[in-house]
Phi, psi and omega in degrees: 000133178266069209281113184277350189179150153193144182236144163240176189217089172291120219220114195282354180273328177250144178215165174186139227328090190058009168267128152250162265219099172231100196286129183259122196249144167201165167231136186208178201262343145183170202281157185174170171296156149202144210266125156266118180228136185248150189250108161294093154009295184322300195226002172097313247262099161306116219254318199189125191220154208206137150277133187213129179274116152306165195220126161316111173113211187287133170165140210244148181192123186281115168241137182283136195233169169281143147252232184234163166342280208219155190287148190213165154292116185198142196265120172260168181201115126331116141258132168321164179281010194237021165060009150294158201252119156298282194197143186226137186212151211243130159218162192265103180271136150268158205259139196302148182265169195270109185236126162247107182276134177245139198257130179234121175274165164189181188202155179277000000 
């Protein structure tokens, strides 16, 4: 498998139960498995790793990730199941924020 481009998209508004909301954008010449290992940037230190299916061409998809601390730095990377790196790219996450919504009854 040849991976031509991947992006992750972390989305800082949704989270469920300690999980955020992170969009996978990838292209790839076919389709097939691959191990998504996430990186910090800061110190080398692996935060998190996922098996994830690929789609031949263009194509997109949402996985719930833990999240993290603090907004960071962090390298995601595709690999083969023969443990080679397809394709790797450094983005900046932010950590999702935290909201209390309040509810008020009222009438006209």
């Amino acid at each position: 498998m040849r991976v031509k481009s991947f992006y992750a998209e972390p989305v800082s508004l949704i989270t469920k139960d300690g999980k955020q909301l992170v969009i996978l954008n990838s292209e790839a010449d076919t389709a097939g498995h691959a191990d998504l290992k996430i990186y910090s940037e800061k110190n080398g230190s692996l935060l998190f790793e996922q098996d994830i299916a690929i789609n031949s061409g263009k194509y997109k998809t949402d996985i719930l990730l833990p999240c993290i601390k603090e907004d960071t730095d962090v390298r995601f990377s595709l690999f083969s199941k023969s443990g080679e790196e397809l394709y790797s790219t450094v983005i900046f996450w932010k950590k999702p924020r935290e909201w209390t919504f309040y509810v008020m009854l009222s009438s006209h």
